[in-house]
Chimera marker file (.cmm) of the C-alpha trace (Angstrom):
<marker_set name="trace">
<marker id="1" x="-31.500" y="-8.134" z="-1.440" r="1" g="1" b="0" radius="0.5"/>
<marker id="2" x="-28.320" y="-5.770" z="-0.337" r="1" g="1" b="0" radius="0.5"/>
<marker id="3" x="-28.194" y="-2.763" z="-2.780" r="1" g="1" b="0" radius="0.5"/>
<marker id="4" x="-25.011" y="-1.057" z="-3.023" r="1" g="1" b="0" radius="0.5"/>
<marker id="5" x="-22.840" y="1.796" z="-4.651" r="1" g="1" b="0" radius="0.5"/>
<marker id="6" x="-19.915" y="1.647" z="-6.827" r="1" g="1" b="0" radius="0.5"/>
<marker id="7" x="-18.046" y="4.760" z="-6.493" r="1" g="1" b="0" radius="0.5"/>
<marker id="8" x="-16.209" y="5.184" z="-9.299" r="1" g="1" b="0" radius="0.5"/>
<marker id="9" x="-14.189" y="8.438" z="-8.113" r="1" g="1" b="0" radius="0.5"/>
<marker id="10" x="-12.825" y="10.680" z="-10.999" r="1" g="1" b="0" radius="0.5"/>
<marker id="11" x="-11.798" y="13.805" z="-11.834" r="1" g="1" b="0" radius="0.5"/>
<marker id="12" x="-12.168" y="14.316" z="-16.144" r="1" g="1" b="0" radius="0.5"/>
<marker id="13" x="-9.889" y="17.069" z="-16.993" r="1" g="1" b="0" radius="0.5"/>
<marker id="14" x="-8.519" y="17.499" z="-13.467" r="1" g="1" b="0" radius="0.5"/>
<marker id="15" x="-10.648" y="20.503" z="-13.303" r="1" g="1" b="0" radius="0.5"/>
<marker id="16" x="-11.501" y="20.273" z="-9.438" r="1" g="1" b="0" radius="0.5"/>
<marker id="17" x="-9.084" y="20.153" z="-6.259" r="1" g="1" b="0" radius="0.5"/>
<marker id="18" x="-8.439" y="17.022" z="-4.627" r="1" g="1" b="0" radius="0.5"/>
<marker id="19" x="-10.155" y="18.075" z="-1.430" r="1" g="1" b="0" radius="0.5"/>
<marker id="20" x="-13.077" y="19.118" z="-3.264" r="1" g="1" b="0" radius="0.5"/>
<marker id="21" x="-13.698" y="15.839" z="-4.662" r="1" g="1" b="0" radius="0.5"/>
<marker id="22" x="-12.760" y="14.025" z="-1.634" r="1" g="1" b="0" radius="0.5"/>
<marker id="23" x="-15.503" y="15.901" z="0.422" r="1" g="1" b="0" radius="0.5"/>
<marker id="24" x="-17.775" y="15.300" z="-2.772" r="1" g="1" b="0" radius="0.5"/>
<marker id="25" x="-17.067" y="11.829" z="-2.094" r="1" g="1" b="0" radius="0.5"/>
<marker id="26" x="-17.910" y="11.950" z="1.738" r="1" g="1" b="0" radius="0.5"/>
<marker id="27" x="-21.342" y="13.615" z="1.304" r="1" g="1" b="0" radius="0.5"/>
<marker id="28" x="-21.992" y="10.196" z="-1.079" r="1" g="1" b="0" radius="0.5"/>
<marker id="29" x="-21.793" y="7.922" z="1.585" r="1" g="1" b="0" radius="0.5"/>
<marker id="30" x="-23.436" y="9.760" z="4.192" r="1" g="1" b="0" radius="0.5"/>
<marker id="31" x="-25.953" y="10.309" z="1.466" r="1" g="1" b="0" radius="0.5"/>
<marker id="32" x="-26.633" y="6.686" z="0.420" r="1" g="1" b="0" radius="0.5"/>
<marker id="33" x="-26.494" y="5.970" z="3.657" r="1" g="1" b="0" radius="0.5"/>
<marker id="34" x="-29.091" y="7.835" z="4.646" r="1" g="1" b="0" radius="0.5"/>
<marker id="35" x="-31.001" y="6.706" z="2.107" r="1" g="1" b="0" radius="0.5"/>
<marker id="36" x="-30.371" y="3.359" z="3.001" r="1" g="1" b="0" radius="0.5"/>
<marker id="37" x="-28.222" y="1.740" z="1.062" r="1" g="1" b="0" radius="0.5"/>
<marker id="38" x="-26.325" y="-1.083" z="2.244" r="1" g="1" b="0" radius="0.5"/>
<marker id="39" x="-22.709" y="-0.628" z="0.802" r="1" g="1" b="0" radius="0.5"/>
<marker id="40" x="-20.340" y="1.456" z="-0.826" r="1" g="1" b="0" radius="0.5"/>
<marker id="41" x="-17.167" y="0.352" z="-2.667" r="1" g="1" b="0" radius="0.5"/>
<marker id="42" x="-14.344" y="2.202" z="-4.221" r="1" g="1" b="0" radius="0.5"/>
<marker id="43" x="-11.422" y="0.852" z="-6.092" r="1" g="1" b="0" radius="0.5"/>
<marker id="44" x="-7.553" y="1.647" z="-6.603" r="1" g="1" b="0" radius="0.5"/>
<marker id="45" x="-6.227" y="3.152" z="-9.690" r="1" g="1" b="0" radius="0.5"/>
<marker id="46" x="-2.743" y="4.612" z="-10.252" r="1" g="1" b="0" radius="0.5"/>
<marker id="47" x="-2.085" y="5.434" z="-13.289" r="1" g="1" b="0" radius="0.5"/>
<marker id="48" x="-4.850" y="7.346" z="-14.946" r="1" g="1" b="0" radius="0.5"/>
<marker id="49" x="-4.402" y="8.772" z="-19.003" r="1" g="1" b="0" radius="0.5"/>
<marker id="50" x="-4.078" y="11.851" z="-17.237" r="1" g="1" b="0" radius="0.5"/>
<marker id="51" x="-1.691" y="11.287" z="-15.446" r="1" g="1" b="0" radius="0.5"/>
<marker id="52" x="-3.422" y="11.242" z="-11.842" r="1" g="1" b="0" radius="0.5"/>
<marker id="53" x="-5.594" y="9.182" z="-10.071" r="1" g="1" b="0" radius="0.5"/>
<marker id="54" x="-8.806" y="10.466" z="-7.953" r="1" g="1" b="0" radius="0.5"/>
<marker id="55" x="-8.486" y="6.855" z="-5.403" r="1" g="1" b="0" radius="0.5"/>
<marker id="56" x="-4.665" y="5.840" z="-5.774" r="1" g="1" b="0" radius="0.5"/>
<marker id="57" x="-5.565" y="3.638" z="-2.107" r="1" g="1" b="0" radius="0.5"/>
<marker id="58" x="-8.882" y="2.307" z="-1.197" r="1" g="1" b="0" radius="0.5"/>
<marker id="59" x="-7.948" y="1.610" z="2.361" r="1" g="1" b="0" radius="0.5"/>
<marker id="60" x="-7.480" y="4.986" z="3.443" r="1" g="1" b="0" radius="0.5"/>
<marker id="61" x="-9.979" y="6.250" z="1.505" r="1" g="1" b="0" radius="0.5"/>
<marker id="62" x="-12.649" y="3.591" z="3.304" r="1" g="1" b="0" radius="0.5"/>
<marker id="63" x="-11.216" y="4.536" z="6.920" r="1" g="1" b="0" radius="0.5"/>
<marker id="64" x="-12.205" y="8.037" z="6.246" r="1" g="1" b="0" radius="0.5"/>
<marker id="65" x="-15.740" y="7.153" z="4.861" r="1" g="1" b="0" radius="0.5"/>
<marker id="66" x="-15.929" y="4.693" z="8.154" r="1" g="1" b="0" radius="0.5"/>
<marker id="67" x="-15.252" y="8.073" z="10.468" r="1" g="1" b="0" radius="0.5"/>
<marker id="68" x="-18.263" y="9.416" z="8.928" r="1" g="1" b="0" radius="0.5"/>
<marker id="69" x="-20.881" y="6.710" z="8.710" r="1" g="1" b="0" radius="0.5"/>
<marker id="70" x="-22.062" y="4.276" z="11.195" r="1" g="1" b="0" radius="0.5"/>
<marker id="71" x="-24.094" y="1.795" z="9.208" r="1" g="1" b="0" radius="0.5"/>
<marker id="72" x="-23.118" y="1.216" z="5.651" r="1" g="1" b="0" radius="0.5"/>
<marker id="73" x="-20.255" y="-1.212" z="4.676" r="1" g="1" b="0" radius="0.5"/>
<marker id="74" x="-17.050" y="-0.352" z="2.603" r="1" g="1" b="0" radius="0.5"/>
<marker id="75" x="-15.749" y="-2.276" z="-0.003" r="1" g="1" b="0" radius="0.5"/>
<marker id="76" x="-12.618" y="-2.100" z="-1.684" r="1" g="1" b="0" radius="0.5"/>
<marker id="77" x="-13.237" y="-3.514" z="-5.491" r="1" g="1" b="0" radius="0.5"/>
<marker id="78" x="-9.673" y="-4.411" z="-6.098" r="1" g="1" b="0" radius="0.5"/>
<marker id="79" x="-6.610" y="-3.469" z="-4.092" r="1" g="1" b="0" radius="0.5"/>
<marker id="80" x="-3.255" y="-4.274" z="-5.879" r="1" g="1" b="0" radius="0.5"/>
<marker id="81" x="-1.785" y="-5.922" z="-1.786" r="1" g="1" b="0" radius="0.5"/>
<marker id="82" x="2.415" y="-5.563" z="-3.040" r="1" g="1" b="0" radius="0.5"/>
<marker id="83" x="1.619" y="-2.108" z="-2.850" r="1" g="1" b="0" radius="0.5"/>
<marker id="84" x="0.835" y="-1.813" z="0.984" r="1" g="1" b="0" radius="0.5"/>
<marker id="85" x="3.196" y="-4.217" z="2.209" r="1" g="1" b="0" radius="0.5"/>
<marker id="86" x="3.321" y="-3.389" z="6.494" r="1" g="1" b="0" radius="0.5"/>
<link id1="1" id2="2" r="1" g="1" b="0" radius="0.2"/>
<link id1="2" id2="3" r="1" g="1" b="0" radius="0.2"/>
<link id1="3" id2="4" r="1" g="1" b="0" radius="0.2"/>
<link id1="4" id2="5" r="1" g="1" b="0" radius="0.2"/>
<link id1="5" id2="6" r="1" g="1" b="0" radius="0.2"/>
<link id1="6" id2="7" r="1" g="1" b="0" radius="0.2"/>
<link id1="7" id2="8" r="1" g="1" b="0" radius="0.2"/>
<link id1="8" id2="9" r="1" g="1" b="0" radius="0.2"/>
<link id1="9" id2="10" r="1" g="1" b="0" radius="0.2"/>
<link id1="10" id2="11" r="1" g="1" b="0" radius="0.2"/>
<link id1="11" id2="12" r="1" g="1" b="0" radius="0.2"/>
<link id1="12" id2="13" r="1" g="1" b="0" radius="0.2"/>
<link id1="13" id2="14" r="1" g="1" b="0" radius="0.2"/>
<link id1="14" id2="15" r="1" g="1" b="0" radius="0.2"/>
<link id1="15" id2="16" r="1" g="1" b="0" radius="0.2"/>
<link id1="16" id2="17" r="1" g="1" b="0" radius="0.2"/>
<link id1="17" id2="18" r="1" g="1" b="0" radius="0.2"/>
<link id1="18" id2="19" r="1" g="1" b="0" radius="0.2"/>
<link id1="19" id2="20" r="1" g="1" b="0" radius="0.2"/>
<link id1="20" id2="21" r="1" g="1" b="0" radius="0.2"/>
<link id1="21" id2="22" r="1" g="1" b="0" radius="0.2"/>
<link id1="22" id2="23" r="1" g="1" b="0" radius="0.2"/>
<link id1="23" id2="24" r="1" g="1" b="0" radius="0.2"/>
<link id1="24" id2="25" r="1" g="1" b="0" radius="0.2"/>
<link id1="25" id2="26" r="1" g="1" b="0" radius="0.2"/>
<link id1="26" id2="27" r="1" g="1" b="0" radius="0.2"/>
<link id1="27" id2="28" r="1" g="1" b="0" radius="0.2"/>
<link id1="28" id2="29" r="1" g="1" b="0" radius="0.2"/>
<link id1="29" id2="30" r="1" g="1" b="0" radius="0.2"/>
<link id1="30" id2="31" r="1" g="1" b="0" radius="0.2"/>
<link id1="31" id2="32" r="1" g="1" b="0" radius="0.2"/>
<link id1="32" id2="33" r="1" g="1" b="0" radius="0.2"/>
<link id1="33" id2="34" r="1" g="1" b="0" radius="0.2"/>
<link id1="34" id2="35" r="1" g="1" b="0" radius="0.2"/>
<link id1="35" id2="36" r="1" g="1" b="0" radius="0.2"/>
<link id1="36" id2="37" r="1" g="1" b="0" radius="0.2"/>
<link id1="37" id2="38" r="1" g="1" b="0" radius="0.2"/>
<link id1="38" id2="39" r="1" g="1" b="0" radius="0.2"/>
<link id1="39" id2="40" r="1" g="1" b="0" radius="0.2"/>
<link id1="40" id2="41" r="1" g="1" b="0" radius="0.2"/>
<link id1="41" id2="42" r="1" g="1" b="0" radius="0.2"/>
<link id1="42" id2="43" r="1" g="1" b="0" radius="0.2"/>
<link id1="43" id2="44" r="1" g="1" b="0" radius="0.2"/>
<link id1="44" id2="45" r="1" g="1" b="0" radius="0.2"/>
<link id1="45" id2="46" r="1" g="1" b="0" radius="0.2"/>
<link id1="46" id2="47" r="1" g="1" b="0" radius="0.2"/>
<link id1="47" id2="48" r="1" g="1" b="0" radius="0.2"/>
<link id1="48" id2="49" r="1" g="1" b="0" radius="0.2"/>
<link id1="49" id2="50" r="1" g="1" b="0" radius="0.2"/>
<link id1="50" id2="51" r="1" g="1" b="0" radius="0.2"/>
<link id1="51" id2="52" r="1" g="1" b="0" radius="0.2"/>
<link id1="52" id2="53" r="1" g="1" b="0" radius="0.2"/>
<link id1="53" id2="54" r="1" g="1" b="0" radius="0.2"/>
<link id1="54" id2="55" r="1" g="1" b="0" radius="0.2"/>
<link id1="55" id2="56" r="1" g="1" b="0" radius="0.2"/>
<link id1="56" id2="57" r="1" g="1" b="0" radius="0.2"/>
<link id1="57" id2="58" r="1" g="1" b="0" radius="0.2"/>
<link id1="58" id2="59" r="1" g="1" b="0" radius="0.2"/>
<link id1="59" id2="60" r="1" g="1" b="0" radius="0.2"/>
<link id1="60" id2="61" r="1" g="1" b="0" radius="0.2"/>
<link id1="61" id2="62" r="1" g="1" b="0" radius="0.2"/>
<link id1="62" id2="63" r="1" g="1" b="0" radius="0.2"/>
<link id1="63" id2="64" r="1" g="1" b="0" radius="0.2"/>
<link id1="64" id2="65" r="1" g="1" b="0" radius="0.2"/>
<link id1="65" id2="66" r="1" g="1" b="0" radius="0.2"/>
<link id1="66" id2="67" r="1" g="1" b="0" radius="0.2"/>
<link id1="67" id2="68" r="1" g="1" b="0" radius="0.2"/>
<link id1="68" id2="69" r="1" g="1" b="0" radius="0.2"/>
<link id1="69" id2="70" r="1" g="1" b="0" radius="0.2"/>
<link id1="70" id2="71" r="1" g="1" b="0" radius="0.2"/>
<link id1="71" id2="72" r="1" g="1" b="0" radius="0.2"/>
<link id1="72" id2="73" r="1" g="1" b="0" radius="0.2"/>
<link id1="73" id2="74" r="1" g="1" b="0" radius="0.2"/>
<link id1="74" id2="75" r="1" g="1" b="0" radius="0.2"/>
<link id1="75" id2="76" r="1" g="1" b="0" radius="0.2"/>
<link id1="76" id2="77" r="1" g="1" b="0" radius="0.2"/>
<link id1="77" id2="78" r="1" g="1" b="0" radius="0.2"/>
<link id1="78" id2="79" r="1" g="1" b="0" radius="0.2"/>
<link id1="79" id2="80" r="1" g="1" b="0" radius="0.2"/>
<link id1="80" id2="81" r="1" g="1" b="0" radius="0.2"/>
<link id1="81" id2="82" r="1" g="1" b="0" radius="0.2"/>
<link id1="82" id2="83" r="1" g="1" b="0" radius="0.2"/>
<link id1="83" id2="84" r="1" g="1" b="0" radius="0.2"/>
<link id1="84" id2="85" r="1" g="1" b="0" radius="0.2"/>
<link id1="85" id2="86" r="1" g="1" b="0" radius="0.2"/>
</marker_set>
């Protein structure tokens, strides 16, 4: 049995910076992977009732999390693909 994390990345109230949350978000995986887990996964939201999104693209935000673990896999819940058109 694989066990894995569903990071649901938000930011209620927009109280914190973006870079805050982002490198709240990298001790996560490096923490569940440590503890070994076998997957995270994030998901891409645009349009939040605040009016900002924590995780507006998945991709990036997995190549990041890749630089910084060596083990766990990424997962991308649900990417919206006419977005990110190459």
């Amino acid at each position: 049995m694989d066990f894995g994390y569903f990071a649901n990345v938000s930011n209620p109230g927009l109280v914190k910076p973006y870079g805050q949350i982002l490198g709240e978000v990298r001790d996560l995986a490096v923490t569940i992977e440590d503890a070994g887990w076998d997957s995270i996964w994030f998901t891409e939201h645009h349009f939040g009732h605040e009016g900002f999104e924590v995780c507006p693209n998945a991709i990036m935000l997995c190549t990041d999390i890749a630089a910084r673990t060596s083990r766990i896999r990424l997962g991308q819940a649900a990417n919206i693909v006419t977005f990110w058109n190459p």
